[in-house]
N, C-alpha and C positions, 0 to 999 in steps of 0.2 A: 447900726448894729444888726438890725433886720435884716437889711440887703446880706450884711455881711453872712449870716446866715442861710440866706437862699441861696446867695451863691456855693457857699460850704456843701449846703446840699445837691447841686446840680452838679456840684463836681463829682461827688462822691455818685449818684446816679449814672452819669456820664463813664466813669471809670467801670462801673459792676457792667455796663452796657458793651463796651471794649473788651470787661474780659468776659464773657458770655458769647462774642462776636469771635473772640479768639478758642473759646473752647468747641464752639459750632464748625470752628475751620476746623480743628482737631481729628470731630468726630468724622465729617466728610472724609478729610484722605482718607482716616483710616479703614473707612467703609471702600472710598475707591479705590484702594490697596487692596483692599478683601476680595472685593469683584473684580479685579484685574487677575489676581493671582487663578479665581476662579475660575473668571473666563479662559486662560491658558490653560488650566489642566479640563477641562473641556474641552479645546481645540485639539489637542494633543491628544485625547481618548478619538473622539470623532474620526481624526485624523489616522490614529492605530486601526479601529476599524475598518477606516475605508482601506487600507493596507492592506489587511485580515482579508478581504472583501476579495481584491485584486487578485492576489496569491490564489484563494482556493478558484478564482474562477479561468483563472491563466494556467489551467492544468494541458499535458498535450495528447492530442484529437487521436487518441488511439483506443478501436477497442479491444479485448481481452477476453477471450473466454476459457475460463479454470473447469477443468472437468476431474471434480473426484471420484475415484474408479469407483466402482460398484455399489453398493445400496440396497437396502431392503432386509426382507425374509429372501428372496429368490437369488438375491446375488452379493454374498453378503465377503467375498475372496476367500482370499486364505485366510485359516485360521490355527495357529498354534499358542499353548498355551495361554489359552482361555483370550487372545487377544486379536480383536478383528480387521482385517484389512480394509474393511467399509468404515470402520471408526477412525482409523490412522490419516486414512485418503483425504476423510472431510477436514481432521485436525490439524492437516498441513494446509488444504485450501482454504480453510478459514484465515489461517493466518499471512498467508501469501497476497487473499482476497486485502486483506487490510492495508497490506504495506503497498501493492498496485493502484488502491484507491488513493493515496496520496498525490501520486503524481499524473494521474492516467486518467482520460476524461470518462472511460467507461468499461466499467470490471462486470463481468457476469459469470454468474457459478450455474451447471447443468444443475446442481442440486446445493439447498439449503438444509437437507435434513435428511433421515434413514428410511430413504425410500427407492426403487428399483426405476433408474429411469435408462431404458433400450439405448443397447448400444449407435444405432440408427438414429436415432432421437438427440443425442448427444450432438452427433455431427450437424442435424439437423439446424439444431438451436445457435452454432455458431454460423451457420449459413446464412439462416435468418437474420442474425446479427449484422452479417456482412464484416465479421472480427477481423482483426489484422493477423492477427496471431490464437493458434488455441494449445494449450497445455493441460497432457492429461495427467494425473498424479495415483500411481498404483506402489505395489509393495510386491517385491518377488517372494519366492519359495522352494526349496528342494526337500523331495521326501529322502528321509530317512540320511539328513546332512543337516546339524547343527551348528556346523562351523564356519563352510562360503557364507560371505559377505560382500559388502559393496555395490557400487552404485550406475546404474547405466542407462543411456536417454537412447529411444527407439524415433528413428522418423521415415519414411515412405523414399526411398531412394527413385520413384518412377514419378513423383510428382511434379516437385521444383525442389531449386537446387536450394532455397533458401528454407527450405526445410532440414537440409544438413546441415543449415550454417545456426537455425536455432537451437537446434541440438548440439552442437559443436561449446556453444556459446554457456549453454543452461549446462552443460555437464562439465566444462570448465570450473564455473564459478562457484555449483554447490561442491566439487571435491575440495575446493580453495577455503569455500566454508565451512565442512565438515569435518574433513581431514578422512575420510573415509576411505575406504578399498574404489580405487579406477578401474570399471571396469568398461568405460569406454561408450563410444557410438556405437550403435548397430542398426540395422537395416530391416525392416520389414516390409511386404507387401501386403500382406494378410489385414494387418491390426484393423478393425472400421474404422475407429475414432479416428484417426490417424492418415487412411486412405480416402472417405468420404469428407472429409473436409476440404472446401475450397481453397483455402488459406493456407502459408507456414504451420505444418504443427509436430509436433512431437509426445514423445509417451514414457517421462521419467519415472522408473522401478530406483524408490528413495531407497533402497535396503532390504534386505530378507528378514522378515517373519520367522523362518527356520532357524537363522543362526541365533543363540542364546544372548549372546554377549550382543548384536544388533537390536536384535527383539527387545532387549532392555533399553539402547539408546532411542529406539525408534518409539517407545510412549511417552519418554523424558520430554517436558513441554520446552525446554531448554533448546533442547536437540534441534524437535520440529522448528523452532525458528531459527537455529542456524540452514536447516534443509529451504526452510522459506526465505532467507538471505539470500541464500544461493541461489535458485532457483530468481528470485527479482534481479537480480546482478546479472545473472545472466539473460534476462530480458532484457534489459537496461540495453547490455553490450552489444544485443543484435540489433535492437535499434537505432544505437549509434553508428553501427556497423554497416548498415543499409542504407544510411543516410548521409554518412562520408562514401559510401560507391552507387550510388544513385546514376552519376553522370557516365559509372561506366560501364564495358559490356558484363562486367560479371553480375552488378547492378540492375541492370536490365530483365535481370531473370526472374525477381520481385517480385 
């Protein structure tokens, strides 16, 4: 009856032993369910990052230089009702600055803030640079005319021929984007910014200051970044543009 007993008890020992054994197996998957799922949204973060990573550093090898017109007390443009041409210049290159850095390995602006840097000096800076490209951004004006409006890119006809074709390009894309008055390409020899550059450049007048109904779309923060749309689109185009005729004579003039 004893034995019978001991056994009774070993079994029952025996059995709490199995199911302890089974509850211990329980808790492991569940733990390495836990860490698996872990480990996978860990690789997958890691993995996004490194993505992140790739992308911003796989931008392409061009540089850029944005020149907002004028600046300061001494050069401050035009000015009608109460609205400055030094303010407007920076407010479009600011934003122009933005959307170029996304995809462009190197954006530079003559100026970050309301100060007077020589026309000279401008040219200078993209020199220095060795830029691919420079764009100036200013604001036209007629006294005692309210009403002309419209938009039109100036580039150096004695330079290179691809100074026409970024102007061609940039005043395409912001009329496309603004829907503004065409007022076309035009030609200078005079401008510095424009002649003193070694590079492709041009010198888009976004709209007049004079006319009422402009002057109001031209502070619209709206606006400006349709003009800064335009104006990237149209950079975008001439780089494509150069680079599908690279192999040929027209190409060649680069």
């Amino acid at each position: 009856m004893k034995n019978m007993k001991k056994n009774k008890y070993r079994y029952k020992k025996t059995s709490r032993k199995r199911l302890n054994r089974k509850k211990i197996g329980i808790i492991l998957l569940i733990i390495t369910t836990i860490v698996f799922f872990m480990y996978n949204n860990m690789k997958q973060k890691y993995q996004s990052a490194e993505t992140i990573t790739y992308q911003k550093a796989n931008k392409i090898d061009k540089c850029i230089v944005i020149d907002a017109g004028h600046g300061g007390e001494e050069e401050p443009g035009c000015i009608f009702g109460n609205v400055y041409e030094k303010t407007i210049c920076l407010q479009i290159a600011e934003k122009l600055k933005t959307k170029l850095e996304k995809e462009y390995e190197k954006v530079v602006m003559t100026r970050t803030e309301d100060i007077n840097v020589y026309l000279n000096e401008r040219a200078r800076i993209a020199n220095r640079e060795n830029a691919d490209i420079f764009v100036s951004i200013h604001q036209n004006a007629l006294e005692d005319d309210n009403i002309t409006s419209g938009i039109e890119t100036w580039y150096n006809p004695v330079k290179d021929t691809n100074s026409m074709m970024l102007a061609k390009h940039i005043q395409e894309n912001i009329i496309n984007s603004t829907n503004a008055n065409d007022l076309g390409t035009k030609e200078s020899k005079g401008l510095i910014v424009i002649k003193n550059t070694q590079m492709p450049s041009c010198l888009v007048e976004t709209g007049f200051l004079s006319s009422t109904e402009e002057r109001s779309k031209l502070i619209d923060e709206n606006y400006q970044e349709k003009i800064a749309e335009g104006i990237y689109n149209g950079i975008k185009s001439y780089f494509n543009y150069t680079e599908e005729n690279k192999d040929t004579p027209e190409g060649n003039n680069v």
